[in-house]
VEXDREN-2710 file (C-alpha; in Angstrom, 1 decimal):
% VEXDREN-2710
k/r/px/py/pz
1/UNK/-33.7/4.5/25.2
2/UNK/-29.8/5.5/24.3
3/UNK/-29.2/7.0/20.9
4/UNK/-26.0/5.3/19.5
5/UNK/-23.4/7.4/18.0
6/UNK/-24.4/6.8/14.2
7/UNK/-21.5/5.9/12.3
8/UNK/-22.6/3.8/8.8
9/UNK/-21.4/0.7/8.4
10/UNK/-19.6/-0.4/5.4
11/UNK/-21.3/1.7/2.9
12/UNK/-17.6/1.7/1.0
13/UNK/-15.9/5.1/-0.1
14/UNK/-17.8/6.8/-1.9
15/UNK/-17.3/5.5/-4.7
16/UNK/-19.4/8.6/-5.8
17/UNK/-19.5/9.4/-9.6
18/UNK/-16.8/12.2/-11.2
19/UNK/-19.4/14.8/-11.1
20/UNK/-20.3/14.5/-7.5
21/UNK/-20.1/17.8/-6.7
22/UNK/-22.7/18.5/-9.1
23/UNK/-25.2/16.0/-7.7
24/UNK/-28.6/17.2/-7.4
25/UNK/-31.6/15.2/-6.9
26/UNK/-34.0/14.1/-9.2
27/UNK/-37.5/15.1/-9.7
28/UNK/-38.8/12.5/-11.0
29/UNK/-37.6/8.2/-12.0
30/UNK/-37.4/9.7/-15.8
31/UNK/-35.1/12.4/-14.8
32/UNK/-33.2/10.1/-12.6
33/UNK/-33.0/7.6/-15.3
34/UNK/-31.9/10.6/-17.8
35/UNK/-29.0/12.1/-15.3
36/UNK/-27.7/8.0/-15.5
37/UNK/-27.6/7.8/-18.8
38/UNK/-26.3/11.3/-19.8
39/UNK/-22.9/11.3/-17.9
40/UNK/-21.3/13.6/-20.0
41/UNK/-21.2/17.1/-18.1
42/UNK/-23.5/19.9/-19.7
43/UNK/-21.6/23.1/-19.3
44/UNK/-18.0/24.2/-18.5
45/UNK/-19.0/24.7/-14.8
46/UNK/-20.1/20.9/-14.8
47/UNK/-17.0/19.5/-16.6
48/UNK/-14.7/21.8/-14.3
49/UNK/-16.8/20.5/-10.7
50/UNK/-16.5/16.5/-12.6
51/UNK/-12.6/16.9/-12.9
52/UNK/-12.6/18.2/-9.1
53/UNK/-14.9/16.2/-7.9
54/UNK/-13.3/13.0/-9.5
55/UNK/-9.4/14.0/-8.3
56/UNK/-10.7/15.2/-5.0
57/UNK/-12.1/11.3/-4.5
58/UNK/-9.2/9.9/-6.0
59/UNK/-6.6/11.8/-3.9
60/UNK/-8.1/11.9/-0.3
61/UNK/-11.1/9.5/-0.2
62/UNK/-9.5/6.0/-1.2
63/UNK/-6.1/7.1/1.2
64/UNK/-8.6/7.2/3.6
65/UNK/-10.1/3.8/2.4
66/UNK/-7.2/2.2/3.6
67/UNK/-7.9/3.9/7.3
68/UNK/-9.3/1.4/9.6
69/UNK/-12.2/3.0/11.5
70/UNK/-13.3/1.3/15.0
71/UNK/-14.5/-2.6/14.5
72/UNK/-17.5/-1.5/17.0
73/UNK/-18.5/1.2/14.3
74/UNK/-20.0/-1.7/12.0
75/UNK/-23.5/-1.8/13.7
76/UNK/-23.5/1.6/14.7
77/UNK/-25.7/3.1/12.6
78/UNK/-27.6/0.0/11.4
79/UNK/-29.7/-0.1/14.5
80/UNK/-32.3/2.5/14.6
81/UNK/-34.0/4.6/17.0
82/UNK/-37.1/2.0/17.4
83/UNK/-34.3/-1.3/17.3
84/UNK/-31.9/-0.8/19.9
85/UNK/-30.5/-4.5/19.9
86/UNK/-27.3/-6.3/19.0
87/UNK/-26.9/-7.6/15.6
88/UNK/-26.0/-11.6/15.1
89/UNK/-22.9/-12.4/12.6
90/UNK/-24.9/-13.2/10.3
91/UNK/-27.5/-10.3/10.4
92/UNK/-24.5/-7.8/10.2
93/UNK/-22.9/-9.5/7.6
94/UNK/-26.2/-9.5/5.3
95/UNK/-26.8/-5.5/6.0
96/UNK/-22.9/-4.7/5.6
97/UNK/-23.5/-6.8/2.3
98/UNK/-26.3/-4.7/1.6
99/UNK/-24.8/-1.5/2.6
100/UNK/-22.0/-1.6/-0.2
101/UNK/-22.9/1.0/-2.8
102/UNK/-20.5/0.4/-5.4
103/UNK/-17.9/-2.6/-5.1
104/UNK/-17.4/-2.9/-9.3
105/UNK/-16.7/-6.5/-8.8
106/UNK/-19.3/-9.5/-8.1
107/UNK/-18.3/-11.7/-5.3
108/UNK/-18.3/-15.8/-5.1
109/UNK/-21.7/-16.8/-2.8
110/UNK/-19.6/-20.0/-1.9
111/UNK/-17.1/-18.4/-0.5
112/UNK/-18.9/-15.2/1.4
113/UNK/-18.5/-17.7/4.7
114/UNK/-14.7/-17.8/4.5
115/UNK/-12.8/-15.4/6.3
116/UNK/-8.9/-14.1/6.5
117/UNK/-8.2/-16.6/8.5
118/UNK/-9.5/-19.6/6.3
119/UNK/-6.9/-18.8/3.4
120/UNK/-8.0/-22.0/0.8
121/UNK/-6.5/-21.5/-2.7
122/UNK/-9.0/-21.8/-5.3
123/UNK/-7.3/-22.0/-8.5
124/UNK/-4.2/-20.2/-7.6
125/UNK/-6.8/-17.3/-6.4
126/UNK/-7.8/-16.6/-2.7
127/UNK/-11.2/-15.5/-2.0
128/UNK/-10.5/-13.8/0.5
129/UNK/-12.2/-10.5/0.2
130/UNK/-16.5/-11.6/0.9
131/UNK/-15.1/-10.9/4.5
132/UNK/-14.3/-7.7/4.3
133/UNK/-18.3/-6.7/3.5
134/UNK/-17.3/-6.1/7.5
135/UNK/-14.7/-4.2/7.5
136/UNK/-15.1/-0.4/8.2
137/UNK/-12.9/2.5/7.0
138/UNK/-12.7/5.7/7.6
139/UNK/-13.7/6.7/3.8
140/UNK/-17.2/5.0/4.8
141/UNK/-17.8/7.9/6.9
142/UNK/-16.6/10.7/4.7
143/UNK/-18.4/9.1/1.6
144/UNK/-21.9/9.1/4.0
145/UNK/-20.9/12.5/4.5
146/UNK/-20.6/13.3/1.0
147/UNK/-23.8/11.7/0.2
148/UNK/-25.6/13.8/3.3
149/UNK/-24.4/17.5/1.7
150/UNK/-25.3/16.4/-1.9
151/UNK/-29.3/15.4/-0.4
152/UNK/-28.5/12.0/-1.7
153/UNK/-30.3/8.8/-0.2
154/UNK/-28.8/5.5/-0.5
155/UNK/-30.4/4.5/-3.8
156/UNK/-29.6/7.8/-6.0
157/UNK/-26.1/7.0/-4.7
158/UNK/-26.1/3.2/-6.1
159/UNK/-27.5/4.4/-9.3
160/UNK/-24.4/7.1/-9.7
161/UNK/-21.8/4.6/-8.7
162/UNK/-22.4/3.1/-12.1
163/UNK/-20.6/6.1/-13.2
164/UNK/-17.1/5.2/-14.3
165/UNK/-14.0/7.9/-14.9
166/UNK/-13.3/8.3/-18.3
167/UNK/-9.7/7.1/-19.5
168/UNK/-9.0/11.4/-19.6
169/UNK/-10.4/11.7/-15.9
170/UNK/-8.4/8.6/-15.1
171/UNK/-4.7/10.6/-16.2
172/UNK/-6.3/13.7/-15.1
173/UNK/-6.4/11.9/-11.6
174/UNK/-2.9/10.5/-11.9
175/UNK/-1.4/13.0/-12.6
176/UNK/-2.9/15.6/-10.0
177/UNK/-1.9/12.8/-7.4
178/UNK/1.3/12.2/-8.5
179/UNK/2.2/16.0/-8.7
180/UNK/2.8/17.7/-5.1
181/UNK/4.5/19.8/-3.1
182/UNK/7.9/17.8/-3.3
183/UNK/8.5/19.5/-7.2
184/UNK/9.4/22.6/-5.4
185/UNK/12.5/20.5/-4.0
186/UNK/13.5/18.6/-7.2
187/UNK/15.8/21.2/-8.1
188/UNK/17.8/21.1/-4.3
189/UNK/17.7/17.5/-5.4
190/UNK/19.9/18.4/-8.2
191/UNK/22.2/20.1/-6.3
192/UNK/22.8/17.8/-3.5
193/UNK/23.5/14.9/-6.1
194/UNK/24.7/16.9/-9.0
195/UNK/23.6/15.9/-12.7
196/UNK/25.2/12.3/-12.6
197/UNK/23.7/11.3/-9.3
198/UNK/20.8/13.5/-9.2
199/UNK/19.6/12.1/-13.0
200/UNK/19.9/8.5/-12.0
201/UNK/18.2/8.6/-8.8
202/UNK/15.2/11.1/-10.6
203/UNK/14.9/8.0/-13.8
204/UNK/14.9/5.2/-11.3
205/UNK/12.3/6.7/-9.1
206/UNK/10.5/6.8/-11.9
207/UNK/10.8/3.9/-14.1
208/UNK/11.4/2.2/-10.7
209/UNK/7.7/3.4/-9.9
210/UNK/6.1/2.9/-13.0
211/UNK/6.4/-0.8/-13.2
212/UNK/5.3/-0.9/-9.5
213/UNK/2.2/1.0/-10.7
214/UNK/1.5/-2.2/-13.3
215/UNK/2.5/-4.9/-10.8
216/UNK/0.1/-3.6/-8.5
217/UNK/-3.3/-4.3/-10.7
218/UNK/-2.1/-8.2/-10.9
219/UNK/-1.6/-8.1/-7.4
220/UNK/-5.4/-7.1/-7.1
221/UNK/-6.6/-9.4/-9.9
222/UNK/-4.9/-12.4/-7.8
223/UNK/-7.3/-11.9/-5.1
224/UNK/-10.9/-11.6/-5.8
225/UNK/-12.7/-8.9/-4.3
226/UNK/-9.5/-6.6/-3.3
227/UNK/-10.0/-3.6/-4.8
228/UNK/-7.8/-1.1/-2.6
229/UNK/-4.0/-1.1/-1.6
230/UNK/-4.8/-2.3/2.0
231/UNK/-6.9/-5.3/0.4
232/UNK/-3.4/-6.0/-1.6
233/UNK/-1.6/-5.8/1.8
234/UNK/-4.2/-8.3/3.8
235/UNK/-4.6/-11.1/0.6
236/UNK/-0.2/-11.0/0.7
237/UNK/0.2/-10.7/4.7
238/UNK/-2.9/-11.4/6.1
239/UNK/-4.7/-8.5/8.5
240/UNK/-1.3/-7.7/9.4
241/UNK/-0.6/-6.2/6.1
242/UNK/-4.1/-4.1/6.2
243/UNK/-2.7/-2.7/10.0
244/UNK/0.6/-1.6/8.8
245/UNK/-1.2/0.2/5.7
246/UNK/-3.2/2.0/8.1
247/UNK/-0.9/2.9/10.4
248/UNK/1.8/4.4/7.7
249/UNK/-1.2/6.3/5.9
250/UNK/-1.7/8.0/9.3
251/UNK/1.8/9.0/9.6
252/UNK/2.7/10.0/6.1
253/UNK/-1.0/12.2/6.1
254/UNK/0.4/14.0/9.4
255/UNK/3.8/14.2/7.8
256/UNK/2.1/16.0/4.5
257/UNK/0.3/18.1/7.2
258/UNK/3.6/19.5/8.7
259/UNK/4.9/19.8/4.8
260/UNK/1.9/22.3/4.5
261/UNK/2.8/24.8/8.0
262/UNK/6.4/24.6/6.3
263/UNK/5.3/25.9/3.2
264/UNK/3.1/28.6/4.3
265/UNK/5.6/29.9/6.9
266/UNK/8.4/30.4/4.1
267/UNK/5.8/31.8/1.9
268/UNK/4.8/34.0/4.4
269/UNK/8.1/35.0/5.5
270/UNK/9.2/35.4/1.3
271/UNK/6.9/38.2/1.6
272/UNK/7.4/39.5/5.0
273/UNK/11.1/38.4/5.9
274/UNK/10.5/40.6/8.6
275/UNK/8.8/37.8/10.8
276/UNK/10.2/35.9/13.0
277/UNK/9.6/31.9/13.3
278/UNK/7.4/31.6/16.5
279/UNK/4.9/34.3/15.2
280/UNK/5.0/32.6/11.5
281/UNK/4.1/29.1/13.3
282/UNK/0.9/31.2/15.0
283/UNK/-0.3/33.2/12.3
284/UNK/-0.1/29.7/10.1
285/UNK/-2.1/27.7/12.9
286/UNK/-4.7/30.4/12.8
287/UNK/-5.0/30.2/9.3
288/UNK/-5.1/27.2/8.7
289/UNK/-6.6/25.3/11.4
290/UNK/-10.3/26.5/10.3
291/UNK/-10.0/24.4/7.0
292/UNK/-10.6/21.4/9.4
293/UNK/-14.0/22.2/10.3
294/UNK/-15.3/22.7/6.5
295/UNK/-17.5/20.0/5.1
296/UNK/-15.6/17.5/2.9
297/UNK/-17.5/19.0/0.1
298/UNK/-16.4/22.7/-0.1
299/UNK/-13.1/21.5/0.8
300/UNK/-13.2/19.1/-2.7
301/UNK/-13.8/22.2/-4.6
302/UNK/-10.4/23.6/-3.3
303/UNK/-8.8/20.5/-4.8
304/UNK/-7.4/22.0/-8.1
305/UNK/-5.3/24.5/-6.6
306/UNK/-2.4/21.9/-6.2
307/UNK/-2.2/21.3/-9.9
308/UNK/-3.7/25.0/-10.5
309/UNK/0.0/26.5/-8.8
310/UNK/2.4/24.0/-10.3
311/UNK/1.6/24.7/-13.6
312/UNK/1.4/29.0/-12.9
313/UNK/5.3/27.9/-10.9
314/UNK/6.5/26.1/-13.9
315/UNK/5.6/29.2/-16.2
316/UNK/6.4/31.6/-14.2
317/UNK/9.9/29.9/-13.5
318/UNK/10.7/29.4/-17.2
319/UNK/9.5/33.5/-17.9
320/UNK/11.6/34.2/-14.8
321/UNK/14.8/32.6/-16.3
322/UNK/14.5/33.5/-20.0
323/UNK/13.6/37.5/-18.9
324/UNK/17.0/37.8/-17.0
325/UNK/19.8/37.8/-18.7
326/UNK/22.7/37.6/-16.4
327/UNK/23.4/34.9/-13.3
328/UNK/21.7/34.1/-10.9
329/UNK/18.7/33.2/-11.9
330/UNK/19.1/33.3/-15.8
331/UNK/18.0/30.5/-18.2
332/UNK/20.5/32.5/-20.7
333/UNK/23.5/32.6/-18.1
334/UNK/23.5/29.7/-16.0
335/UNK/24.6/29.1/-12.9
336/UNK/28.2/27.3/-11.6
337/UNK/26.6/23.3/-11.4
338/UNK/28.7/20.1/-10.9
339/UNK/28.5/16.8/-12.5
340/UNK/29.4/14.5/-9.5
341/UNK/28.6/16.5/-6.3
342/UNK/31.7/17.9/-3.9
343/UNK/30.0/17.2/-0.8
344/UNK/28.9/14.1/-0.7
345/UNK/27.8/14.4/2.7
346/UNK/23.9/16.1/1.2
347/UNK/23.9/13.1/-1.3
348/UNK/21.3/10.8/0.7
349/UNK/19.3/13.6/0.4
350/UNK/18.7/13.4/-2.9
351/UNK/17.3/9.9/-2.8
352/UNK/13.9/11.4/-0.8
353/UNK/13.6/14.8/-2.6
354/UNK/13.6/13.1/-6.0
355/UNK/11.0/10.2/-4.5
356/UNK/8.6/12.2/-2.8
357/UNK/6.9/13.1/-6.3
358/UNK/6.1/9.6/-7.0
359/UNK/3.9/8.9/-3.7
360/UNK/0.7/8.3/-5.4
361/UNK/0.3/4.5/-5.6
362/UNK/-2.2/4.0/-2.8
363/UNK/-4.7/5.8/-5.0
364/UNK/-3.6/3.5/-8.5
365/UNK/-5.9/0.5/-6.9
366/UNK/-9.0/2.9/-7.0
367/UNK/-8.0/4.6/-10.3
368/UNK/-7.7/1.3/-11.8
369/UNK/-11.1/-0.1/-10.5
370/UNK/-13.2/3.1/-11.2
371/UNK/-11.8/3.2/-14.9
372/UNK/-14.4/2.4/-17.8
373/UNK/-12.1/0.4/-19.1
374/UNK/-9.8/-1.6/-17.5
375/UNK/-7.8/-2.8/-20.0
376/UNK/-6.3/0.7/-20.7
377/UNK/-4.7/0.9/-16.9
378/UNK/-1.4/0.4/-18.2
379/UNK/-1.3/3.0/-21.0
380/UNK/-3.0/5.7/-19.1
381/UNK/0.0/5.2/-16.3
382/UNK/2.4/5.5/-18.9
383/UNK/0.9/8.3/-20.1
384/UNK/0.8/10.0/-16.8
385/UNK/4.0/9.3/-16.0
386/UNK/4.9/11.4/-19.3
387/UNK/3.1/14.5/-18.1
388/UNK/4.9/14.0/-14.5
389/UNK/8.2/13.3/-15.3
390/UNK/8.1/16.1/-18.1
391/UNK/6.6/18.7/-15.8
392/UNK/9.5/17.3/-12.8
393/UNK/12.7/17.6/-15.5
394/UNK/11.0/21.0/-16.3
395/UNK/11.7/22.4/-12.5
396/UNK/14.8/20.3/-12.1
397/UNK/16.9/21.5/-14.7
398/UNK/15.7/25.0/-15.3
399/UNK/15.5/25.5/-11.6
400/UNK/19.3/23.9/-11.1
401/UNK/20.6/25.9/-13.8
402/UNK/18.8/29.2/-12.7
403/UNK/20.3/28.9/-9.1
404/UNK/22.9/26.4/-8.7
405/UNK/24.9/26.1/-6.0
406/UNK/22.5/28.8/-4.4
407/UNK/19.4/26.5/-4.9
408/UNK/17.6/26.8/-1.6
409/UNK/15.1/24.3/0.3
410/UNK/11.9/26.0/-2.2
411/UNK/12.4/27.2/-5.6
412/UNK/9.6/29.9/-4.5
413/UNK/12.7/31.0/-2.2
414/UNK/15.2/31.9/-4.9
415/UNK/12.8/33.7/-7.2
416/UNK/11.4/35.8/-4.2
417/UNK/15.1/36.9/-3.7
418/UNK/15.8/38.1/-7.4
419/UNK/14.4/41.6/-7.4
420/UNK/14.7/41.8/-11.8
421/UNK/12.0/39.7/-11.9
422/UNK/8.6/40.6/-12.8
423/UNK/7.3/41.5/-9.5
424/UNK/3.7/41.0/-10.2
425/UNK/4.3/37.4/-12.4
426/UNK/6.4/36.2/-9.7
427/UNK/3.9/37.3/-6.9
428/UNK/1.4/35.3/-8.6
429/UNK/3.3/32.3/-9.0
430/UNK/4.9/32.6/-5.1
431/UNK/1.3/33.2/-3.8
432/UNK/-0.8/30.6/-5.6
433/UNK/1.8/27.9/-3.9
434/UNK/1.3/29.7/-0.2
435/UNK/-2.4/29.2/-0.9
436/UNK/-1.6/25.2/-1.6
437/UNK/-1.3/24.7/2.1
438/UNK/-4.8/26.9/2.6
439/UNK/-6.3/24.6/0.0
440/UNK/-5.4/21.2/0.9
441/UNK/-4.9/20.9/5.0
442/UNK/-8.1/20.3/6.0
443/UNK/-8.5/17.9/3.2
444/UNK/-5.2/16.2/4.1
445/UNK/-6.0/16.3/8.2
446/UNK/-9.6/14.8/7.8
447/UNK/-9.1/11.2/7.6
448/UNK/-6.5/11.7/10.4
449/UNK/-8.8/13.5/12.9
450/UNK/-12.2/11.7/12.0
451/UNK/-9.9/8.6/12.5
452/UNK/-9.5/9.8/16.3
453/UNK/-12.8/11.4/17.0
454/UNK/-14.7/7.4/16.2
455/UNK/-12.0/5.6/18.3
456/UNK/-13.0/8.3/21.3
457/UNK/-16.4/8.8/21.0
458/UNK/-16.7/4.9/20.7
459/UNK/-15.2/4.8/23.7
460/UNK/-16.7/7.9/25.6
461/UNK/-20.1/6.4/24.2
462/UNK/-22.0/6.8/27.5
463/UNK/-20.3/10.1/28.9
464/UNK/-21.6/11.8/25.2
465/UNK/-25.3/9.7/24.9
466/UNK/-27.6/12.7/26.2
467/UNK/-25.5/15.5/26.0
468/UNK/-25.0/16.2/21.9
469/UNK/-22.9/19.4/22.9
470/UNK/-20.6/17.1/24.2
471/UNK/-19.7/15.1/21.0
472/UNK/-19.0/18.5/19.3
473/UNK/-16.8/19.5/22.1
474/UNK/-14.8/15.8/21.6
475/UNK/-14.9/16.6/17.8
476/UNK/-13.8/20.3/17.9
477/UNK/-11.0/19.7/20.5
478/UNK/-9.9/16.3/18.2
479/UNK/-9.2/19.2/15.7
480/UNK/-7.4/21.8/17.5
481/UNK/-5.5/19.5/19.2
482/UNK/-4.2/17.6/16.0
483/UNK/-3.5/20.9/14.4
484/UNK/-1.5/22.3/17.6
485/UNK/0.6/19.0/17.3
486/UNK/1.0/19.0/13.6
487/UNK/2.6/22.8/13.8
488/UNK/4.4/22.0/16.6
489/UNK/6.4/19.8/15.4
490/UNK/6.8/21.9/12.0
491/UNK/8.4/24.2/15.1
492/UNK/10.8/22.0/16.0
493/UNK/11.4/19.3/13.0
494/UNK/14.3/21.0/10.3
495/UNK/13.1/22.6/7.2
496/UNK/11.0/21.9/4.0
497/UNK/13.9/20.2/2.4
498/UNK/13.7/17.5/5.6
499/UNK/10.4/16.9/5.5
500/UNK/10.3/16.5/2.0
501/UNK/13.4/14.1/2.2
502/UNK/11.3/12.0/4.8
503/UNK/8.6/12.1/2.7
504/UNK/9.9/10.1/0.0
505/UNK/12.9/8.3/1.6
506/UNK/10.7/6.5/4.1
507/UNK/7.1/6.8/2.7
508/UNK/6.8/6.7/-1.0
509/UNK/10.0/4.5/-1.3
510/UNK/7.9/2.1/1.4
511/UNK/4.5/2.5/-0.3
512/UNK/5.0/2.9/-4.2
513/UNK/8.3/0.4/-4.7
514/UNK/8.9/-1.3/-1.6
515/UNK/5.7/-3.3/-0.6
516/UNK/4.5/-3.6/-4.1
517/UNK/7.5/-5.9/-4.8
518/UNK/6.9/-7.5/-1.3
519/UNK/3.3/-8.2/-1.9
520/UNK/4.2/-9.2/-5.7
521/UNK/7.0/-11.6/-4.1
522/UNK/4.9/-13.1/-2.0
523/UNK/1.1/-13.7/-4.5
524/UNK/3.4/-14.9/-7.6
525/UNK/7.0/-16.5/-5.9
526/UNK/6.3/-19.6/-8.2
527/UNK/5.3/-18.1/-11.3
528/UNK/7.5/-15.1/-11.4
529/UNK/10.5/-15.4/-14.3
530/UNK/14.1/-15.3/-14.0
531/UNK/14.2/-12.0/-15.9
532/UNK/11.3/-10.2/-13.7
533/UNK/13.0/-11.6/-10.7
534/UNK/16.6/-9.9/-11.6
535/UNK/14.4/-6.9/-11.8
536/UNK/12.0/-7.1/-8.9
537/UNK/15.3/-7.5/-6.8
538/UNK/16.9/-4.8/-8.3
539/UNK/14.8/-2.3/-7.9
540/UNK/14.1/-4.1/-4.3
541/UNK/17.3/-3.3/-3.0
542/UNK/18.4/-0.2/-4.3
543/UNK/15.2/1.4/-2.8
544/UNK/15.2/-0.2/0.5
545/UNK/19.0/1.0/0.3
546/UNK/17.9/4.5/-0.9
547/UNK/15.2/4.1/1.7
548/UNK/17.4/3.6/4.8
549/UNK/19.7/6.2/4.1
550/UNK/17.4/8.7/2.6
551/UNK/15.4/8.7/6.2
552/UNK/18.5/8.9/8.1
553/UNK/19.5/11.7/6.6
554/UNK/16.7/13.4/7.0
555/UNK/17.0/13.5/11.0
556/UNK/20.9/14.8/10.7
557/UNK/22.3/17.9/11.0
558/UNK/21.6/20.5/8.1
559/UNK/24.6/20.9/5.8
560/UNK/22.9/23.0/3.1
END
């Protein structure tokens, strides 16, 4: 009798409880009943792995949420050993239903027969989503993975999905999505659309973005049982909408991949200018190509060092400034800037450098649903938008005034080339975002490759059956292969500053403005007011303008 490849059905993501990386299992019902009660954590260590565990879930897990895995994955893993049959519709349906650890929303019996197809308004709702008890994403596998290294069966895991985030873990979250890699590049933004430019495309990005973040919820509310941003894209457009979601998720999580060989190769070659690019591109793939082969959980507990280095940057950028006292690189003598920019020709530029650090919307549909309470979605956005947008003017404007016209592609690049610094503050701060990339590109690369390895080992199902050593050969090779592609094309695609620029011209401009408003358009057309619509189309056209130009500038010839 053939062993299937076991991949779980819908067992959801994970929607695993803050302090999952603290998980250990009980001893006894009273203990278990204890640990459910007592969510509060019981020692630093325990609050530190809860705010790690929690971000690392929020950032990575419900991205890959919106991953579609294989459709003939479902009832892989529901047959066993000693029932090797096929599943009716209606069997998988009940054990997919089953299988769901932690949906925080009850779904309509009547309607658990209707399906995407059989859109019937129901009081200006669509129950749409009892359908999707069989649909299968790629965060299904990492959460059963998740639930495997923390020893957890099934029902410990149902009991700890109880476990909300706090409103504190919920801005903690936010926050640690919103802030990336592209504040290294806010202050080129500066200087490619001076002060005037530069300032109105930075407050439009994010007020622009922080209604988007509100209009989402009511675009999940509208449709009962969506609780991610690919179920907001399948109750407005149908499957269609889910596809595209998956498919730009799986570009923009390869495009933050080559971000990450960028940004260790300049940090390597800030220390060692010495290096030439080909053996930087090597020495990077060796390095960073074993992160892909950790287990999801060790790579969680690397999940603070994003936020850990842009706070050390931000400090060590404002020490920098204030401890020199003459240009460049001074806080007490600026730098030569300009108002309205004299080459206009960098000025599309700006429009994705001062984007890409609002690219965390895919993740508000899960922050919003994991919340204790609900209600307070909307003030813990604004109050994460605070802490963003203060930390981003922070970089911009010291970092523009510091360095100017000189700003390069990475502030990390100017400060390594000022020699009165304090060698050993600015080593610290230079090193902790080269270890960003070491940190967060396995975790960044798993969805992406476990995405590939079901689609081939569903299909190689009968070459792999009695050989095991063969699925780890697909697996490993999946791997290597993706990483060999991803610093390729780091090889041959233009600098940090590009990338960067593509990140945010085409994919947070088209996933945290654009198809928000599209998906808003389109659930509340008839009910939407002639004041929200002169908004809506507002900040509608100047992104998709800010969009279209941002990305083709990103593929032209470097002027900097």
């Amino acid at each position: 009798m053939s062993t299937p490849i076991r991949v779980p059905s819908n067992t959801h993501p994970a929607r695993l409880p803050p302090n999952y990386g603290s998980l250990y299992p009980a001893t006894s019902n009273q203990q278990e009943d204890q640990y459910v009660s007592d969510a509060s954590p019981r020692s630093f260590r325990d609050t530190m792995e809860s705010f790690t565990g929690s971000y690392s879930r929020a950032s990575i897990l419900y991205v890959a949420e919106n991953l579609n895995a294989p459709p003939s994955s479902i009832n892989e893993d529901i047959n066993t050993p000693d029932q090797q049959r096929p599943l009716d519709e209606e069997e998988r349906g009940r054990i997919s239903e089953d299988s769901k650890l932690s949906r925080p929303f009850v779904y309509d019996e009547a309607s658990l027969g209707r399906t995407l197809s059989q859109r019937t308004a129901t009081g200006g709702n669509y129950h749409l989503f009892p359908a999707l008890s069989r649909h299968t994403t790629v965060a299904s596998v990492l959460s059963q993975q998740l639930l495997q290294q923390h020893d957890m069966d099934p029902h410990q895991a149902q009991q700890q999905s109880q476990l909300k985030s706090t409103f504190l873990q919920s801005v903690f979250n936010a926050v640690n999505v919103l802030i990336g890699i592209g504040i290294l590049a806010l202050p080129l933004a500066f200087r490619c659309g001076g002060w005037l430019i530069g300032s109105f495309t930075f407050l439009f990005c994010a007020l622009g973005t922080n209604y988007t973040a509100k209009i989402i919820v009511r675009c999940l509310d509208y449709a009962e049982g969506s609780s991610t941003y690919g179920d907001m894209g399948a109750a407005a457009f149908n499957e269609s909408g889910r596809a595209w979601v998956s498919g730009v998720f799986i570009v923009e999580l390869m495009t933050i991949g080559i971000a990450m060989v960028v940004l260790l190769g300049d940090g390597i070659q800030s220390f060692y200018p010495e290096i030439d690019l080909i053996t930087v591109r090597i020495i990077s793939f060796f390095l960073l190509t074993p992160t892909m082969f950790l287990p999801m959980r060790k790579l969680a507990l690397t999940s603070l060092v994003g936020i850990l280095a842009c706070v050390c940057l931000l400090m060590t950028v404002t020490v920098d400034g204030f401890s020199k006292s003459t240009r460049p690189g001074s806080l007490l003598d600026p730098m030569e800037t300009e108002i309205f920019p004299s080459e206009l020709y960098n000025v599309p530029l700006t429009f994705g450098l001062a984007m890409a650090g609002f690219s965390g919307h895919a993740v508000f549909p899960s922050i919003y649903r994991d919340m204790e309470d609900p209600k307070q979605y909307e003030k813990m956005v604004d109050i994460s938008y605070l802490v963003t947008v203060g930390a981003y003017t922070i970089m911009a404007v010291t970092g523009y005034l510091m360095f100017g016209l000189e700003t390069m592609q990475e502030i990390t690049q100017n400060l390594a080339n000022i020699p009165e610094y304090n060698k050993a503050l600015t080593q610290f701060g230079v090193g902790l975002i080269v270890l960003t990339p070491l940190a967060k590109y396995g975790l960044m690369l798993n969805p992406v490759s476990l995405s590939l390895e079901l689609s081939l080992l569903n299909k190689f199902e009968d070459w792999i059956r009695f050989h095991p050593w063969r699925k780890h050969l697909v697996t490993a090779s999946i791997r290597i292969i993706v990483s060999l592609v991803i610093v390729y094309v780091a090889t041959v695609f233009p600098g940090f500053d590009r990338v960067v620029s593509l990140l945010g011209a085409l994919f947070s401009f088209g996933i945290s403005a654009i198809f928000p408003l599209l998906c808003y358009r389109r659930l509340f057309g008839s009910s939407i007011t002639w004041k929200e619509s002169i908004v809506n189309n507002f900040i509608l056209i100047i992104s998709t303008i800010m969009a279209i130009l941002g990305t083709i500038w990103s593929f032209l010839p470097n002027n900097l």
